[in-house]
C-alpha positions in Angstrom: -25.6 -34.3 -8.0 -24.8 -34.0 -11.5 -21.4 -33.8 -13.4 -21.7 -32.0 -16.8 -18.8 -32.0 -19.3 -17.8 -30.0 -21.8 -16.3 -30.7 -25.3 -16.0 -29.6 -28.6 -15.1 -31.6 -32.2 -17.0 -33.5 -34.3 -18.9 -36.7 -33.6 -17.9 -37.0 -30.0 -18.8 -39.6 -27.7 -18.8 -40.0 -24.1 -18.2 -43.4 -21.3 -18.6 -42.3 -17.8 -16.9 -44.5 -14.9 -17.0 -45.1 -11.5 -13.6 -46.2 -10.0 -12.4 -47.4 -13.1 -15.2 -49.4 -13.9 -17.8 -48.6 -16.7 -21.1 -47.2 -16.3 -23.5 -49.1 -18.0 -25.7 -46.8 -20.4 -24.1 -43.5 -18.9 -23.1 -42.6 -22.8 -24.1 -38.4 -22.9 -22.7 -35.3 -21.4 -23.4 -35.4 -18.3 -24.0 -37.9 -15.4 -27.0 -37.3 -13.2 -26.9 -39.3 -9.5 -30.3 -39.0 -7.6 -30.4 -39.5 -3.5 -26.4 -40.0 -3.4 -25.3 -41.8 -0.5 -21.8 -42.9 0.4 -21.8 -45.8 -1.9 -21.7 -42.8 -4.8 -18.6 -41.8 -3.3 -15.4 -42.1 -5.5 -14.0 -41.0 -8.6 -15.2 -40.1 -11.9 -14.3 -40.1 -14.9 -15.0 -39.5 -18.6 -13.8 -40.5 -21.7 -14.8 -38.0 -24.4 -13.4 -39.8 -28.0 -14.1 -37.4 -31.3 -13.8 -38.1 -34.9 -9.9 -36.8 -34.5 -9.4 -40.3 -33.2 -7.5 -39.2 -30.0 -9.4 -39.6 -26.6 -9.4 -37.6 -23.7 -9.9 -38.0 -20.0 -11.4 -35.9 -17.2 -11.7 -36.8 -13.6 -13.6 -35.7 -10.4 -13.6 -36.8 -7.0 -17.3 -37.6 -5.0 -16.9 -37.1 -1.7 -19.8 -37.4 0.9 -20.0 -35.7 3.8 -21.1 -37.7 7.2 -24.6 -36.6 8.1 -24.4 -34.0 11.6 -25.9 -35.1 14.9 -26.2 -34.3 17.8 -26.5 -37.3 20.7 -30.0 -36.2 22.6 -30.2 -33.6 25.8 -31.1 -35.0 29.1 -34.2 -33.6 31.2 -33.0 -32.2 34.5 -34.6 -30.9 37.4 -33.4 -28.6 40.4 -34.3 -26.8 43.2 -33.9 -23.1 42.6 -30.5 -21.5 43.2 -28.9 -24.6 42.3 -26.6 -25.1 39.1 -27.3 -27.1 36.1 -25.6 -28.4 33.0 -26.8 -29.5 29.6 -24.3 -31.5 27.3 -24.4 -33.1 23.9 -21.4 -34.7 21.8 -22.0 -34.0 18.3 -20.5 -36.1 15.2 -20.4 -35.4 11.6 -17.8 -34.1 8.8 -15.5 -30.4 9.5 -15.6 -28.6 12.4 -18.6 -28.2 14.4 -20.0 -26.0 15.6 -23.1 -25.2 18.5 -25.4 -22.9 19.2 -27.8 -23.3 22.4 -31.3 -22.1 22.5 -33.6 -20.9 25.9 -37.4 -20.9 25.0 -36.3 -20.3 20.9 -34.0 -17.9 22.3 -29.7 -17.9 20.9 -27.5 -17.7 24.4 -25.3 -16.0 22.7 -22.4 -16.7 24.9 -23.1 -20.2 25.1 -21.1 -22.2 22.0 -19.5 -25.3 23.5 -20.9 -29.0 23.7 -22.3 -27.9 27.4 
């Protein structure tokens, strides 16, 4: 994830923060974050200063989405004729969304948690 600002004037600078709070060494035009996890979440912000004197402030927000799961399928076994049901409660961030498989195989009717 990287943020990249844009400015123009004469001997700018930049300070990246975090929540209000300064980000040691994070002095150039962009800010890089590597293997973001929710503890990168928050809001961002630059402060871009120039030789004019007057400084000016942009701000993003970071948010991180939840991983998706899926809780695991059970094994099942029957005697022919007789009816079965798979089920699995999935978690994660938006809406959701499922998609069964038979042998590799979309059922293409079957798009509910069972």
């Amino acid at each position: 994830m990287t943020f990249i600002i844009s400015a123009i004037g004469t001997s700018l600078s930049y300070q990246w923060y975090k929540d209000n709070a300064v980000l040691l060494g994070q002095t150039g035009g962009s800010l890089a974050l590597n293997n973001v996890s929710n503890v990168n979440a928050g809001i961002y912000s630059v402060v871009v200063s120039g030789a004019c004197g007057k400084a000016i402030t942009n701000s993003a927000i970071l948010t991180i989405n939840a991983l998706t799961m899926a809780s695991p399928l059970q094994n099942a076994f029957v005697n022919p004729g007789q009816n079965v049901t798979f089920s699995t409660t999935g978690s994660g961030s938006g809406t959701l969304t499922y998609i069964w498989k038979k042998n590799g195989t979309i059922i293409p009717t079957a798009t509910g948690n069972r």
